[in-house]
LODO-56470 format. One record per residue (C-alpha): x, z, y. Coordinates in steps of 0.2 Angstrom, whole numbers, plus 5000, padded with zeros to 4 digits. Layout:
REM residues N
XZY;...
***
This chain:
REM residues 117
550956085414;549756235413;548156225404;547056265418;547956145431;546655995432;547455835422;547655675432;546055615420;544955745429;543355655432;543155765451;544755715455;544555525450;542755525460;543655615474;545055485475;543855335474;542955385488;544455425499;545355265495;543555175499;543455255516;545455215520;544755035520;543255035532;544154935545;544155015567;542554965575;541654985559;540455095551;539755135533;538255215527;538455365513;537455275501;538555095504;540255195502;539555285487;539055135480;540755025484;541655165478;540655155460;540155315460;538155255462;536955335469;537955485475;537555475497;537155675495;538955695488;539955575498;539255695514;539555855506;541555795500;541755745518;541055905526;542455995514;544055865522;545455955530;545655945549;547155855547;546655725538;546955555545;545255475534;544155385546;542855495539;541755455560;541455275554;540255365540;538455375542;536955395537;535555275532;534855145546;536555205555;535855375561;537355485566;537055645554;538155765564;537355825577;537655805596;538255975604;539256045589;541255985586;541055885574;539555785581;540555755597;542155725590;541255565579;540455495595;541855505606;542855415591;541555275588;541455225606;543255215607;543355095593;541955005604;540355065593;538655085603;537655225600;535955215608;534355355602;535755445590;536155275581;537455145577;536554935578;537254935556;537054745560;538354755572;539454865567;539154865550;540654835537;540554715526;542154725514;541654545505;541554445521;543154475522;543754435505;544754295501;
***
């Protein structure tokens, strides 16, 4: 392998990976905060990071990366622009209410230890 190419101990690609493999849990009809996937991915208080690593995901990628947002529930990405009515129209067809530019958290929340056995 070169010595430039990024080992598989590269701590980016280990935060990166975390995250990713947090968000493919957040079950349909669900949502997260930033803050809460940061946190259940162990990468702390890292919310600002979590939103910028999702802004940078492929178009193709199949990450339900709609069921983030942002503290209180607030959607974060604006209505009118593609990526704000993309992430509405996929919450309300997993059943998610949006009412004044938020998601009811206590609702819709996820909570992954509920549902641990």
């Amino acid at each position: 392998m070169p010595s430039d190419a990024p080992s598989v101990e590269d701590p980016a690609c280990q935060r990166r990976d975390a995250l990713y493999m947090t968000l493919a849990q957040v079950p349909t009809g669900q949502v997260v905060t930033y803050g809460q996937l940061a946190d259940l991915a162990g990468l702390g208080r890292a919310a600002r990071w979590v939103g910028r690593t999702l802004g940078q995901l492929p178009k193709v990628s199949t990450l339900p990366w709609h069921r983030v947002v942002a503290a209180g529930g607030r959607l974060s990405l604006a209505a009118g622009t593609a990526s704000g009515d993309e992430q509405r129209a996929r919450l309300r067809t997993e059943g998610i209410t949006i009412r004044n530019n938020r998601v009811d958290i206590n609702r819709h929340g996820w909570r992954p230890m509920d549902h641990s056995g």
